[in-house]
C-alpha positions in Angstrom: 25.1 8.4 0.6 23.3 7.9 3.4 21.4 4.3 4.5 18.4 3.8 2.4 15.4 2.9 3.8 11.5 2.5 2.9 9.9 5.5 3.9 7.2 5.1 6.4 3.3 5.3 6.0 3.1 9.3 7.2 6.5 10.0 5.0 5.1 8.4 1.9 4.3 10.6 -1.4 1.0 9.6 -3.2 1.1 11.1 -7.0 -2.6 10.2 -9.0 -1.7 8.0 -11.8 -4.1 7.1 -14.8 -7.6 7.0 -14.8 -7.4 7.0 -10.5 -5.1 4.8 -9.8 -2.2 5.7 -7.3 1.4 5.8 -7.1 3.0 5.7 -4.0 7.0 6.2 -3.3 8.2 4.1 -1.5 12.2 4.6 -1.9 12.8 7.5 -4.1 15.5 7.8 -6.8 17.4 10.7 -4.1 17.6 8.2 -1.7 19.7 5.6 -3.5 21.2 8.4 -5.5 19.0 7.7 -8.7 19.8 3.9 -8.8 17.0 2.5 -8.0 13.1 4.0 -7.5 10.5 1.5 -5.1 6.7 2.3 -5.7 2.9 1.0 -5.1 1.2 1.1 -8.3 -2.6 1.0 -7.0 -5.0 0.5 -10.2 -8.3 -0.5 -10.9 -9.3 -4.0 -12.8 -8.3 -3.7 -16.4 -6.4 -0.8 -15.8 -2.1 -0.8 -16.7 0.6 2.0 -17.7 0.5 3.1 -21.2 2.9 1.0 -23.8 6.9 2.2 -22.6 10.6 1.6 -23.4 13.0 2.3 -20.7 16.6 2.7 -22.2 18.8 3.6 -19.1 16.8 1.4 -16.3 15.0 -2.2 -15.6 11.3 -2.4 -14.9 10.6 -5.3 -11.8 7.2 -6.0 -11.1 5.5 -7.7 -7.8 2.1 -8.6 -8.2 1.0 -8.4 -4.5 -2.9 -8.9 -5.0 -4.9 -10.0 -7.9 -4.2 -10.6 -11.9 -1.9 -9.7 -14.3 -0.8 -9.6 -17.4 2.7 -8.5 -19.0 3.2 -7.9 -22.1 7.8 -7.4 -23.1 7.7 -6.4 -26.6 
């Protein structure tokens, strides 16, 4: 494997996400040989992912800028 590192702002991937948020990639899953994925979930006010169960990973989240709320079933 080769050193993982953040990739830089003109290297980044940008996917839509849900009702026009944005996903960025920061570290993908290749990079780190699927162990671990780094993303910038951008979303408006009021706005989250839909209700999930991961079975094989751990979800982390960083809230960098406003409010949030978590909800672990």
């Amino acid at each position: 494997m080769t050193m993982p590192y953040l990739a830089q702002r003109d290297q980044r991937q940008t996917l839509e996400w849900l009702h026009g948020g944005l996903f960025t990639v920061l570290l993908d899953s290749q990079a780190t040989e699927g162990r671990l994925t780094v993303g910038l979930f951008d979303v408006p006010k009021g706005e989250a992912p839909p209700f999930h169960v991961h079975t094989r990973e751990d979800e982390v989240f960083f809230l960098l800028m406003g409010e949030a709320r978590q909800d672990a079933r």
